[in-house]
NUDRENRO-562355 format. One record per atom (N, C-alpha, C): z, x, y; residue in one letter. Coordinates in steps of 0.02 Angstrom, whole numbers, padded with zeros to 5 digits, always signed. Layout:
ZXYa/...
This chain:
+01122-01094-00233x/+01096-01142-00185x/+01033-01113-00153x/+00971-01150-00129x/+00920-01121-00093x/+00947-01088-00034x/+00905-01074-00015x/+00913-01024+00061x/+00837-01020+00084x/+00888-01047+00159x/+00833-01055+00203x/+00812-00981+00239x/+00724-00963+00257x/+00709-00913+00280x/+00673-00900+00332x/+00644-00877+00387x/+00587-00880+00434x/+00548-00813+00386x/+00492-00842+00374x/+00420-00820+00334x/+00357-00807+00388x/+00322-00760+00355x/+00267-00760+00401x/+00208-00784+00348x/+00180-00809+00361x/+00142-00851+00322x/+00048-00862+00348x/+00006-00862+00310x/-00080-00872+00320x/-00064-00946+00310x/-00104-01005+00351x/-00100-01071+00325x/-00186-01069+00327x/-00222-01044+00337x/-00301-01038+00318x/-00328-00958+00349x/-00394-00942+00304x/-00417-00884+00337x/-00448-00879+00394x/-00419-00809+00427x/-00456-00799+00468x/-00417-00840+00535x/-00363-00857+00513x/-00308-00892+00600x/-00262-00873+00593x/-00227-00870+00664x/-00173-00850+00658x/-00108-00842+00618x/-00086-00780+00607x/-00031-00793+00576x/+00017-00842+00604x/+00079-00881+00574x/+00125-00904+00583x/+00185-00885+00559x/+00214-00898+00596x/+00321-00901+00576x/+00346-00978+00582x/+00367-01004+00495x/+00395-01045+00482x/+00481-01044+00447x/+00494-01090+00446x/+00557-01088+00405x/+00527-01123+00333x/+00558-01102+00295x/+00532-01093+00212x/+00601-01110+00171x/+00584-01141+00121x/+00664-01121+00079x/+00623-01091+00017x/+00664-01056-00015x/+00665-00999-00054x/+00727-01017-00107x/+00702-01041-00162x/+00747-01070-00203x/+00781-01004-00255x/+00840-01023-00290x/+00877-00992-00334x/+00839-00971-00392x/+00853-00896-00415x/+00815-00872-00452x/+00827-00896-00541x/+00774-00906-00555x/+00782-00938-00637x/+00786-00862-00680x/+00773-00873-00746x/+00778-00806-00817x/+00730-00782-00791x/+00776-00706-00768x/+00730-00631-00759x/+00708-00655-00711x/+00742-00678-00638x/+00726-00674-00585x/+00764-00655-00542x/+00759-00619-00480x/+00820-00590-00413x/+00799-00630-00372x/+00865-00647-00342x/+00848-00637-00247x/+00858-00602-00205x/+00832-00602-00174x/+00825-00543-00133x/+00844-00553-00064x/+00872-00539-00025x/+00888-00557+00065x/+00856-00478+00081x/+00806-00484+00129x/+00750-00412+00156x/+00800-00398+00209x/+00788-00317+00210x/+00824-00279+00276x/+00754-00252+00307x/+00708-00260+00270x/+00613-00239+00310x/+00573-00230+00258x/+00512-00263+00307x/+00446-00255+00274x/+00391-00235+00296x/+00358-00188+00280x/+00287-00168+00322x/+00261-00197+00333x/+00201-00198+00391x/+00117-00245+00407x/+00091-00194+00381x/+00082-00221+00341x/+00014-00169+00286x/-00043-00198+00303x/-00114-00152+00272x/-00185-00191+00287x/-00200-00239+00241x/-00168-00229+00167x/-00161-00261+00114x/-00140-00343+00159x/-00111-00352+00171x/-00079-00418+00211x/-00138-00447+00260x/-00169-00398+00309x/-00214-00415+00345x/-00290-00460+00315x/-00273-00400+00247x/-00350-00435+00196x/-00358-00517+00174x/-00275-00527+00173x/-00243-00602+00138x/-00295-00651+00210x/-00260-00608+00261x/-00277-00665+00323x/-00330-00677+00336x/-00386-00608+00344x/-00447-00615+00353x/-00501-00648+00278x/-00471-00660+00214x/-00503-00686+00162x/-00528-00639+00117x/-00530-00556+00161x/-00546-00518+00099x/-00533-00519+00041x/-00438-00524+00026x/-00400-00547-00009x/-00393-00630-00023x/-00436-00664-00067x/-00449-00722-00058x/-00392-00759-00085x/-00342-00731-00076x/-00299-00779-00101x/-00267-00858-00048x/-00252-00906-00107x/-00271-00978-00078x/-00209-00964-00031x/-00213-00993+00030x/-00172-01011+00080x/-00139-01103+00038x/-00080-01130+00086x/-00018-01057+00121x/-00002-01006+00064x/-00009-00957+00104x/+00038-00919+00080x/+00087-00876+00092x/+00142-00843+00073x/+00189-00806+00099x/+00167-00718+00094x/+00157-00698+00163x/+00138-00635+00169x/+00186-00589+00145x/+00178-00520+00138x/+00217-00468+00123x/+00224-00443+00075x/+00216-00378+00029x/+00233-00342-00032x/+00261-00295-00011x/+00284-00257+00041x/+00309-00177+00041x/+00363-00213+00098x/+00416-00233+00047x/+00495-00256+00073x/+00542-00204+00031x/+00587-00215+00079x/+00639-00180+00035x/+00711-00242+00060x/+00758-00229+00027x/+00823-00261+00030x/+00863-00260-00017x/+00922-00307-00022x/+00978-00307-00066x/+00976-00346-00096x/+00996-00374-00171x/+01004-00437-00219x/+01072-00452-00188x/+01032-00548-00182x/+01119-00590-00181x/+01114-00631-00231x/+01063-00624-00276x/+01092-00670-00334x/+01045-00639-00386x/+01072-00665-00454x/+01023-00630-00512x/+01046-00705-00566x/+00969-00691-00588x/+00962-00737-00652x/+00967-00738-00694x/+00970-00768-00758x/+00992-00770-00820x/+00959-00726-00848x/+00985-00676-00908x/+00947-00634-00942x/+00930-00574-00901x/+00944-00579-00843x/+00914-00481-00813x/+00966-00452-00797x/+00959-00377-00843x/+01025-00322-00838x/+00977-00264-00786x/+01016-00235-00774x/+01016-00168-00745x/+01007-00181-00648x/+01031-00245-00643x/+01013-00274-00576x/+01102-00302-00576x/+01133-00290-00505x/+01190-00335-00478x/+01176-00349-00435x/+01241-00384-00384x/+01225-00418-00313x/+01241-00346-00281x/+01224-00355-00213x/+01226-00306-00198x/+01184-00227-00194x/+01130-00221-00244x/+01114-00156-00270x/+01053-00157-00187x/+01015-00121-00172x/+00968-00092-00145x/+00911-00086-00172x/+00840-00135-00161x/+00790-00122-00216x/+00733-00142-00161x/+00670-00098-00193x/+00602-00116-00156x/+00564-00159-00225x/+00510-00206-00164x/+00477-00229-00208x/+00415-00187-00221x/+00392-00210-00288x/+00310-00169-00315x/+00272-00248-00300x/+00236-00219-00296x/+00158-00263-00288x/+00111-00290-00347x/+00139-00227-00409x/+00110-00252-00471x/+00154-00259-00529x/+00158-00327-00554x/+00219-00326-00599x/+00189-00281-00653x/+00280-00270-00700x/+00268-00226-00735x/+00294-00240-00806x/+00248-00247-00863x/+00292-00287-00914x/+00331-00225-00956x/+00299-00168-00952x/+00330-00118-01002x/+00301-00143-01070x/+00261-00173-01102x/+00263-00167-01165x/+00180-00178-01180x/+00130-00155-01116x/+00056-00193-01137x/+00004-00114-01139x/-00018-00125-01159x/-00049-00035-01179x/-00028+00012-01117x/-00064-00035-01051x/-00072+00020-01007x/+00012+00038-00973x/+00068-00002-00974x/+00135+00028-00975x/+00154+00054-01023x/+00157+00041-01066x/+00166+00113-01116x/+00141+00153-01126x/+00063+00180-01095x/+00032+00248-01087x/+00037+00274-01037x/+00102+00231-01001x/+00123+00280-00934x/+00067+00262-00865x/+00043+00216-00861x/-00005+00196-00818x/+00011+00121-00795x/+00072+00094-00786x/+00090+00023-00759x/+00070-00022-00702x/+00047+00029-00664x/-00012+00007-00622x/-00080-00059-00622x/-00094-00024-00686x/-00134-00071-00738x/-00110-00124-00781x/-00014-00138-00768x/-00027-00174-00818x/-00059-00259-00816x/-00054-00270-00899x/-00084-00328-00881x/-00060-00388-00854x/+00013-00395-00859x/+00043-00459-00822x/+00041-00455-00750x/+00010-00409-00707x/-00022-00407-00657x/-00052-00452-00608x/-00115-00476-00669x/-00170-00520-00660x/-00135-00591-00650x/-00084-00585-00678x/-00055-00666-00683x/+00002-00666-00624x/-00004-00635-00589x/+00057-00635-00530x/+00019-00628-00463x/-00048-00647-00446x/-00087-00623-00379x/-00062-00682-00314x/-00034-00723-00362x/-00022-00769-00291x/+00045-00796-00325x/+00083-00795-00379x/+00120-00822-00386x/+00184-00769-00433x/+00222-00800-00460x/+00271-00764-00515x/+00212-00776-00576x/+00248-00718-00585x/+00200-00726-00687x/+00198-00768-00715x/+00240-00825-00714x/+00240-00885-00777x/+00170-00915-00727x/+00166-00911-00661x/+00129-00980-00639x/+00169-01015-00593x/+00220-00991-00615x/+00288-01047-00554x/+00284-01003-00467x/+00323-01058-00421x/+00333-01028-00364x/+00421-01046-00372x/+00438-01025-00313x/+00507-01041-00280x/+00497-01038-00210x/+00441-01036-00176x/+00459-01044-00099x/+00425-01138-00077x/+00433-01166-00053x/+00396-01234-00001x/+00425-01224+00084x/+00384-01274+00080x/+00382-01266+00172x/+00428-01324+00189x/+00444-01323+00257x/+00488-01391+00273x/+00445-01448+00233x/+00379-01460+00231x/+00381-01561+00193x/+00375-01546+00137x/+00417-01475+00095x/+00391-01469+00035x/+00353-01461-00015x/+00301-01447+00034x/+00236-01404-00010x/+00239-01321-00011x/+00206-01335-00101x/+00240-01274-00132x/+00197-01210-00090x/+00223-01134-00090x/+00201-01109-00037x/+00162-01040-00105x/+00119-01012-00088x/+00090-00955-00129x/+00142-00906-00079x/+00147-00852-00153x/+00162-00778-00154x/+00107-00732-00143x/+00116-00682-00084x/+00070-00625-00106x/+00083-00590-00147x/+00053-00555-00228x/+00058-00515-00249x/+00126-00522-00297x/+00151-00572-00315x/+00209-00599-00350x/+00270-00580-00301x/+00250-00564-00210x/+00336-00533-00189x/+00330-00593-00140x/+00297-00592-00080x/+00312-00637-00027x/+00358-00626+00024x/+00377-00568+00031x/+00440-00523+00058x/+00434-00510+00133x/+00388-00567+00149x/+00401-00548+00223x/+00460-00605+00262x/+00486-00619+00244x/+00524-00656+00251x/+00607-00654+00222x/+00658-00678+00261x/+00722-00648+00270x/+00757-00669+00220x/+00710-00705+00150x/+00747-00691+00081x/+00676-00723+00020x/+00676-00690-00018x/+00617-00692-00073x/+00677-00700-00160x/+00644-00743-00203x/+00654-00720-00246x/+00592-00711-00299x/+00605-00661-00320x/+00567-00621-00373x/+00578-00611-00450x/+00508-00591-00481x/+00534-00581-00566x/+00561-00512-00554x/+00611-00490-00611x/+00604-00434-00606x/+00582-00387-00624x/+00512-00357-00650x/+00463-00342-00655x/+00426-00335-00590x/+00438-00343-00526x/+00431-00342-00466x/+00474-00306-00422x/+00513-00290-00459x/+00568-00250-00421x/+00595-00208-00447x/+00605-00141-00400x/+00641-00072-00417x/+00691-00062-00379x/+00747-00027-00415x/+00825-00012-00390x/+00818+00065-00376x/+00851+00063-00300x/+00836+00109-00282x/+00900+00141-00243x/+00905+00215-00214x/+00953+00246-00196x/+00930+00259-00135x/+00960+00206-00086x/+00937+00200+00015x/+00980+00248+00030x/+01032+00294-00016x/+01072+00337+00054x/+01038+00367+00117x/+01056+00368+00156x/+01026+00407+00209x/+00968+00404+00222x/+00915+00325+00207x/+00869+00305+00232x/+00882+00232+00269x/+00842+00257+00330x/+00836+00185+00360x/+00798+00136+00333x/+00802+00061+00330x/+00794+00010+00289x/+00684+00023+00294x/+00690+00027+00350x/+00616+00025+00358x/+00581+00073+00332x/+00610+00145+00339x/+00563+00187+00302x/+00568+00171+00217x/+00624+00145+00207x/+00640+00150+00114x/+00567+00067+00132x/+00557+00025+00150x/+00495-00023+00109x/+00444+00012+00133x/+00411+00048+00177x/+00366+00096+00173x/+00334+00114+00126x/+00384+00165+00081x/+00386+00201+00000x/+00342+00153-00053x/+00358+00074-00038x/+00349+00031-00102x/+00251+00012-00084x/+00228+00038-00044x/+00172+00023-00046x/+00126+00071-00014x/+00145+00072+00046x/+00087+00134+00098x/+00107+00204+00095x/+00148+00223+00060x/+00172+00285+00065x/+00147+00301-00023x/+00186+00256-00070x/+00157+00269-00140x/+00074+00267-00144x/+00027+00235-00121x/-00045+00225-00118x/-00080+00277-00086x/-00044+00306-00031x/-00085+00368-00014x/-00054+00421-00049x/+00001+00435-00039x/+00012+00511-00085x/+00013+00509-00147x/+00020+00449-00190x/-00003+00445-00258x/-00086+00458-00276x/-00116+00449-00211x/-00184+00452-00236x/-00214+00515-00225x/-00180+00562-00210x/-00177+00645-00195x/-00149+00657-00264x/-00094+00660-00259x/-00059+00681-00313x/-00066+00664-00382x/-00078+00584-00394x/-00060+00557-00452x/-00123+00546-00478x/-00176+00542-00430x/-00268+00506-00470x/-00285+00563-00461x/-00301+00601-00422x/-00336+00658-00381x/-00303+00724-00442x/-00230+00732-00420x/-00217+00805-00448x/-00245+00844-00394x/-00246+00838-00353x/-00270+00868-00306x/-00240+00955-00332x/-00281+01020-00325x/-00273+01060-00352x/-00250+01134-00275x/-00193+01142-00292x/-00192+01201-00220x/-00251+01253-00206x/-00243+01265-00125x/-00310+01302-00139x/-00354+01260-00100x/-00352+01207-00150x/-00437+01143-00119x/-00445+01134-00041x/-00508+01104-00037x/-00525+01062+00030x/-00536+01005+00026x/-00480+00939+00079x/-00490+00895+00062x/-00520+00849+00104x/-00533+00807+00118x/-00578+00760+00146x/-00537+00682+00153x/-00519+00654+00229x/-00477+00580+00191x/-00511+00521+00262x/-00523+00500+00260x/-00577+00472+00277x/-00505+00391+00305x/-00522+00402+00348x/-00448+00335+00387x/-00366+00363+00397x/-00365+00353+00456x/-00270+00394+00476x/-00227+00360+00479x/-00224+00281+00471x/-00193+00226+00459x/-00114+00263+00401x/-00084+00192+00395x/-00036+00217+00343x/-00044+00251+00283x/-00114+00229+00249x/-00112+00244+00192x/-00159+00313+00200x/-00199+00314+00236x/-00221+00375+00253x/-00198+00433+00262x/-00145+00428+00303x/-00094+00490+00320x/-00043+00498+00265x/-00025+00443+00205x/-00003+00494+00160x/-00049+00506+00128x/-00101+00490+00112x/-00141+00527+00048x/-00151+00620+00081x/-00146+00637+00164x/-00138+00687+00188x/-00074+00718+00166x/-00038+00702+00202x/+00040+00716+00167x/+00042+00750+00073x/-00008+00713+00042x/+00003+00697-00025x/-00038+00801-00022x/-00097+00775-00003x/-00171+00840-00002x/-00081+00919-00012x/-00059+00904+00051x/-00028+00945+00094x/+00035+00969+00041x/+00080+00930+00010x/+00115+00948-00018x/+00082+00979-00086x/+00022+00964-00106x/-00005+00985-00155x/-00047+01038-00148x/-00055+01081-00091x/-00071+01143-00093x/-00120+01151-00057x/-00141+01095-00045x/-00218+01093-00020x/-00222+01146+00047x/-00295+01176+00056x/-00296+01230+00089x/-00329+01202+00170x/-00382+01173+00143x/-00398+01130+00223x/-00407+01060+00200x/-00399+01033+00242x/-00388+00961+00250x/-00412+00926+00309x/-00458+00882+00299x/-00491+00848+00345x/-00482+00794+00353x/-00462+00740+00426x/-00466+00706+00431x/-00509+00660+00477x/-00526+00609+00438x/-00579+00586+00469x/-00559+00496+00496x/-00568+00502+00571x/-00545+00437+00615x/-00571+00420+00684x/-00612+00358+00684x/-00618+00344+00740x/-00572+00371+00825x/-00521+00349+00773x/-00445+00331+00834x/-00433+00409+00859x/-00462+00433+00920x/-00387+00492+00933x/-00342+00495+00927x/-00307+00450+00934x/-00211+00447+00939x/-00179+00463+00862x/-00244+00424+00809x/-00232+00439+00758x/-00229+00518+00719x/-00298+00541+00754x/-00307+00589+00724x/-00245+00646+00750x/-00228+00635+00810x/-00162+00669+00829x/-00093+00658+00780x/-00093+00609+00759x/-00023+00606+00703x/-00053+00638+00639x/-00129+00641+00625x/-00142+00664+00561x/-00128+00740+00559x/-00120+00756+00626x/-00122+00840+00620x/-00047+00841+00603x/+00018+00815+00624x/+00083+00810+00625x/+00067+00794+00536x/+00048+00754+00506x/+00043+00768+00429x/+00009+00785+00389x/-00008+00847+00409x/-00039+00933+00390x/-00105+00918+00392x/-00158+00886+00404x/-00218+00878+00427x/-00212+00957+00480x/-00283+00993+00442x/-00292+01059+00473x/-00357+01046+00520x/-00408+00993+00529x/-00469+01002+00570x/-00471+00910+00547x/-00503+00888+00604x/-00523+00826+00638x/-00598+00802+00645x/-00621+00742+00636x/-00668+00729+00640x/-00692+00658+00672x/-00698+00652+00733x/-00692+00580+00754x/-00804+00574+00747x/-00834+00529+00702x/-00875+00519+00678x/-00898+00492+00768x/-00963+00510+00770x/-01003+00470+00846x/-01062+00443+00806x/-01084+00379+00847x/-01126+00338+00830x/-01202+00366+00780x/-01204+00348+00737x/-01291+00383+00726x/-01257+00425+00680x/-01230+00467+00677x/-01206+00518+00659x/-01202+00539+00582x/-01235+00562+00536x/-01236+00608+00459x/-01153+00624+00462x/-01094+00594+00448x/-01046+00612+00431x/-01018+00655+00389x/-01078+00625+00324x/-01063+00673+00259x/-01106+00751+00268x/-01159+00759+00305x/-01197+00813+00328x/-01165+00867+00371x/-01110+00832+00402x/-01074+00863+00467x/-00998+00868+00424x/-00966+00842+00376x/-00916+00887+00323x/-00936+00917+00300x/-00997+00918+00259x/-01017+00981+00222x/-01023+01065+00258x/-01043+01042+00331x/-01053+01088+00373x/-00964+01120+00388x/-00925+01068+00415x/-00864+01074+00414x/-00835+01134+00374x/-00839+01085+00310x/-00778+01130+00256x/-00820+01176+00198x/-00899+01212+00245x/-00912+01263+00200x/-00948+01238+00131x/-00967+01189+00143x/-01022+01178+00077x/-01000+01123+00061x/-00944+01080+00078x/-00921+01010+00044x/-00839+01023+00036x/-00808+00974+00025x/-00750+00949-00011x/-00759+00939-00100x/-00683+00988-00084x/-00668+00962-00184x/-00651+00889-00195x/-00605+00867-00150x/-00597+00805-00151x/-00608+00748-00081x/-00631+00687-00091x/-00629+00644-00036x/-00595+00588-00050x/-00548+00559-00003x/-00526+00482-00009x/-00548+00453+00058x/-00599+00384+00004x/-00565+00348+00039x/-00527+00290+00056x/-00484+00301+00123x/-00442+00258+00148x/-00441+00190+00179x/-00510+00155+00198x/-00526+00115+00234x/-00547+00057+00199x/-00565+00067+00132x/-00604-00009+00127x/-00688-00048+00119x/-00708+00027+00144x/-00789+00006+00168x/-00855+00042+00067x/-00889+00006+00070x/-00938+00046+00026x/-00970+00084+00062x/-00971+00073+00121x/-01025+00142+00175x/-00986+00202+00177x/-00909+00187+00184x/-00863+00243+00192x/-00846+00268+00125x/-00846+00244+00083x/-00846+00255+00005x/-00915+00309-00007x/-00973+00278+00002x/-01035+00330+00020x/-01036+00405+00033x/-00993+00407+00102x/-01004+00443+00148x/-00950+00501+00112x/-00878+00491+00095x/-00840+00512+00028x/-00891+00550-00006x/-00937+00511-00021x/-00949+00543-00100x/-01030+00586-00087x/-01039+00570-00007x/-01072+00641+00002x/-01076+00685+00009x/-01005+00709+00049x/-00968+00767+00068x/-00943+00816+00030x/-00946+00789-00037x/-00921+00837-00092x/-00970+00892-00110x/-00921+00938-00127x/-00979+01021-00168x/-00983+00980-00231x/-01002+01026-00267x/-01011+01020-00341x/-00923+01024-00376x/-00946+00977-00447x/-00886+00949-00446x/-00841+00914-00429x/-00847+00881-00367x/-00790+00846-00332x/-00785+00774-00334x/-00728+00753-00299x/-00703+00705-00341x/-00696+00668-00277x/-00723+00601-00252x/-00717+00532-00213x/-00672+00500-00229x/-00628+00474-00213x/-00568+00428-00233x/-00557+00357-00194x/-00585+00313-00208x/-00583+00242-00167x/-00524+00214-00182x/-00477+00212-00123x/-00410+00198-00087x/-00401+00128-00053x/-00446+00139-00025x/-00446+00062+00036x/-00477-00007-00023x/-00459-00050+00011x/-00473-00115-00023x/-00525-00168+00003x/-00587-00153-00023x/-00631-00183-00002x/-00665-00264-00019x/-00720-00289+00022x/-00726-00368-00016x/-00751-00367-00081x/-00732-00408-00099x/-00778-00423-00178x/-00846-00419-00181x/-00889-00407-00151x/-00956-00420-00149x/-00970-00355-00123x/-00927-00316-00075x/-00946-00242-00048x/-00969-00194-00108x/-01035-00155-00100x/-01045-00100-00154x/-01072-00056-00134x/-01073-00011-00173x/-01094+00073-00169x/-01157+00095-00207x/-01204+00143-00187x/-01242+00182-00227x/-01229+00223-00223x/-01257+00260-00284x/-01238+00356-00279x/-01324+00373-00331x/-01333+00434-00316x/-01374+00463-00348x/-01374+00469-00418x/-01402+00465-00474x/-01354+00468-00504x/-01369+00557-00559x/-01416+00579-00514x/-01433+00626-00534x/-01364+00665-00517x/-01326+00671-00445x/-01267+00689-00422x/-01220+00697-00472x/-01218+00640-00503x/-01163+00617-00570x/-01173+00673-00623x/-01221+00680-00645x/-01245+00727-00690x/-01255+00796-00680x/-01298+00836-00624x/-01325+00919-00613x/-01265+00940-00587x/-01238+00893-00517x/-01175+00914-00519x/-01120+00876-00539x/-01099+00862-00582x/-01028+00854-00613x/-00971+00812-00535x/-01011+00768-00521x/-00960+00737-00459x/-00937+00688-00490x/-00880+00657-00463x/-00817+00599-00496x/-00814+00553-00442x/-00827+00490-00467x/-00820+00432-00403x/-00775+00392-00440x/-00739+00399-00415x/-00661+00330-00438x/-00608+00292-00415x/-00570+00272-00421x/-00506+00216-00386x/-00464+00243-00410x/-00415+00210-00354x/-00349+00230-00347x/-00301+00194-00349x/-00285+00159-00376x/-00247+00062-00377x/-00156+00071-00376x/-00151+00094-00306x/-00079+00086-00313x/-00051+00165-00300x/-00099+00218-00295x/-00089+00283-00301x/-00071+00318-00379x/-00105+00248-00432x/-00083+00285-00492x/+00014+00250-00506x/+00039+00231-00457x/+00129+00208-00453x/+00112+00209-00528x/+00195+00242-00572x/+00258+00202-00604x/+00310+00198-00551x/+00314+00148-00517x/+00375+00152-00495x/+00448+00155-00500x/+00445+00152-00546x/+00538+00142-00569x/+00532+00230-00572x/+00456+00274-00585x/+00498+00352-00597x/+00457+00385-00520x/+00414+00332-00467x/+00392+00367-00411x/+00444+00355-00361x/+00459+00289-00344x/+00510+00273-00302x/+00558+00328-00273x/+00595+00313-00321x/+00666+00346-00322x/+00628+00439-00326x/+00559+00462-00327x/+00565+00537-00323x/+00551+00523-00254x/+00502+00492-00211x/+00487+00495-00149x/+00535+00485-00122x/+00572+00441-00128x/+00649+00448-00088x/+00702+00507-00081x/+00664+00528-00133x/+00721+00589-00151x/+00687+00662-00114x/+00619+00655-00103x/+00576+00717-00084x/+00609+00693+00013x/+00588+00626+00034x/+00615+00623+00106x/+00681+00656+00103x/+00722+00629+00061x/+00789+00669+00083x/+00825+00726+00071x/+00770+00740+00035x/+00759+00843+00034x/+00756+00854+00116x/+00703+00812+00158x/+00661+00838+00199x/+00601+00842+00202x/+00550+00824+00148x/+00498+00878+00129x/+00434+00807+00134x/+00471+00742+00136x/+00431+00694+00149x/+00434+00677+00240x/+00363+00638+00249x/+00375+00610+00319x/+00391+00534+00327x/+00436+00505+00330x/+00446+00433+00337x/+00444+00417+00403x/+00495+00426+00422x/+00517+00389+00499x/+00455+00393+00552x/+00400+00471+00541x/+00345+00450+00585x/+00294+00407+00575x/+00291+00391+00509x/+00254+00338+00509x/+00264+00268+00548x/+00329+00264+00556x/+00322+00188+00593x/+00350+00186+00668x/+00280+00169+00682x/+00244+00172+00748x/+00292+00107+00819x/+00307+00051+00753x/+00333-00005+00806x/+00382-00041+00758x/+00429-00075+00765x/+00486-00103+00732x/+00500-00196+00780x/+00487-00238+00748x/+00461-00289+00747x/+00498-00363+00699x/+00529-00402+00767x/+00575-00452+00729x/+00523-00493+00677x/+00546-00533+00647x/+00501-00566+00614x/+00455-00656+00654x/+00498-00649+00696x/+00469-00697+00768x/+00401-00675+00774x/+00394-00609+00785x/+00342-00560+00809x/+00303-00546+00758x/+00295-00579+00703x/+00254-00545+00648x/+00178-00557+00674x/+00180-00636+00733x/+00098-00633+00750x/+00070-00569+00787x/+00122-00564+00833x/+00106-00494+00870x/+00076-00430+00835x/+00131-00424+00755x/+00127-00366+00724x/+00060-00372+00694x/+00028-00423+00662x/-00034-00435+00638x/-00098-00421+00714x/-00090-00437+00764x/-00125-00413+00819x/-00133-00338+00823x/-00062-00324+00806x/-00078-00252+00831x/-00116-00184+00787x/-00102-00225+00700x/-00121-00187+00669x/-00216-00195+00655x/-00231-00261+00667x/-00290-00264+00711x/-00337-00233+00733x/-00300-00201+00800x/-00319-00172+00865x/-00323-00085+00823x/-00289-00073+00788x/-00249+00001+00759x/-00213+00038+00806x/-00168+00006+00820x/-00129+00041+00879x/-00091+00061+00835x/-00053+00035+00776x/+00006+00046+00744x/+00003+00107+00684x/+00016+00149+00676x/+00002+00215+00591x/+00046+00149+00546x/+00102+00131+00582x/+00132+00060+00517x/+00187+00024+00576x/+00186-00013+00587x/+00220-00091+00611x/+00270-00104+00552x/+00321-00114+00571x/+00387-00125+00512x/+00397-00206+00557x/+00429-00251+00492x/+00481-00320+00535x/+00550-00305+00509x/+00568-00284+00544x/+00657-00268+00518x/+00702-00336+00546x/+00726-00348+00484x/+00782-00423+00483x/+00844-00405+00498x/
């Protein structure tokens, strides 16, 4: 039977979010449902609202949910009622070059899930029944989604709270995957991360577990740069107006950074990345910028010195084999979850939570159901 949900939802760009009631119909072949125990305010979500992310309104906000299956569809094994699973953001077919070279990130049934399920179909409408868009094939901000499954990973919540385990499925995999998994970030190094936001502070986290020797973070926000030191950020950099940023890291960390991310979104901040580097080093664009935003580089840079300017789409995720290790590194200990989230937030409050992440008061805003 459908099931009814309160959704947080874009009904045009650039206005307020809303909280509606939605129904969320029964899942067809190789589809779950899902009832959410939480979902992050990611910036990814913010982009939907402000149009960066041009996807057509309405639509149903949210990709970094986590929750339980109450129902499963025809044809999908390795899923029951009951199990514990986060959603991914990029479906995953397993069988298109770039999933079978171990890079699913890329794959291609991807492209065909940006606002909807892969076939093209939806399952959510609004009370008069107009059909509602998916972010990102999940739509998970709301207190039940169903999904392909190719969108979803089964996962082991012992001894995580609901909020830090959807964390993992997006702002936590995107920054420390993009240390670890694009980067290789090498022990020893100096790194450079340019935004202290969620995804910022793990790609620190990421620097940190990977050996890195100094680590810089770079943020408007004080408050921020104070939690970046709590995730091993060794020296601070709050940029002042006018200011040679990339002139004043180089000065910093001794001739440049091996590596820079960035975290924010901007081609100026992407720039500024990829000036800071010594020879050799490697820029990593993290943040998600407009379609029309671009970059120059020297390109003599590219060549005398051997510098690397590249993306990071997802932190590099397989999730079905990152998931379940990040979960498993928090409950070593050795991950930071629980400080990441700053505020915990009914889903009534999702306008609030979109305000606040805004303002950047929040490192991550959770809506726990």
């Amino acid at each position: 039977m459908p099931y009814l949900a309160k959704a947080a939802l874009v009904r045009a760009h650039n206005a307020p979010v809303v909280v509606e009631t939605i129904t969320v119909a029964d899942p067809q072949r190789d589809e779950l449902t899902i009832r959410l125990q939480a979902c992050g305010v990611c910036h990814s979500d913010l982009s939907v609202v402000t149009g960066t992310l041009p996807l057509p309104p309405p639509v149903v906000l949210g990709h970094e949910g986590m929750g339980q299956v109450v129902a499963v569809g025809a044809g999908v094994t390795g899923f029951a009622v009951g199990d514990s699973v986060l959603s991914s953001f990029i479906s995953m077919c397993g069988q298109c070059r770039w999933c079978s070279s171990g890079r699913p990130e890329l794959c291609n049934l991807a492209a065909k899930s940006v606002s909807t399920l892969p076939d093209g179909s939806l399952r959510t409408t609004d009370a008069a029944g107009q059909r509602l868009s998916i972010f990102s094939g999940c739509g998970v901000m709301a207190e039940y989604a169903t999904l392909h499954v190719s969108n979803v990973v089964a996962i082991d919540a012992t001894g995580v709270a609901p909020e830090c385990c959807a964390l993992v499925s997006c702002g936590v995999m995107t920054g420390w995957g993009a240390a670890v998994n694009t980067a290789r970030v090498v022990a020893g190094s100096t790194c450079v991360v340019f935004g202290a936001g969620g995804v910022g502070l793990n790609a620190i986290q990421g620097c940190a577990m990977s050996g890195a020797a100094a680590i810089v973070a770079v943020d408007p926000n004080d408050a921020k740069l104070t939690l970046a030191r709590a995730f091993g950020a060794t020296h601070t950099l709050a940029p002042e107006p006018g200011q040679d940023v990339a002139k004043a890291l180089r000065k910093l960390t001794g001739g440049g950074a091996d590596y820079a991310f960035e975290c924010v979104g901007l081609g100026s901040v992407l720039a500024q990345a990829f000036g800071c580097l010594r020879k050799a080093g490697t820029a990593v664009m993290v943040g998600v910028a407009r379609p029309d935003d671009q970059v120059s580089v020297r390109c003599s840079s590219l060549l005398f010195e051997e510098k690397t300017l590249t993306g990071s789409l997802y932190g590099g995720a397989r999730p079905r084999v990152d998931f379940p290790r990040l979960l498993g590194l928090y409950q070593a200990g050795r991950l930071k979850l629980d400080e990441l989230v700053t505020r915990r937030y009914s889903i009534d409050d999702a306008p609030q939570a979109f305000d606040d992440l805004a303002s950047g008061r929040n490192a991550r805003g959770v809506i726990v159901f």
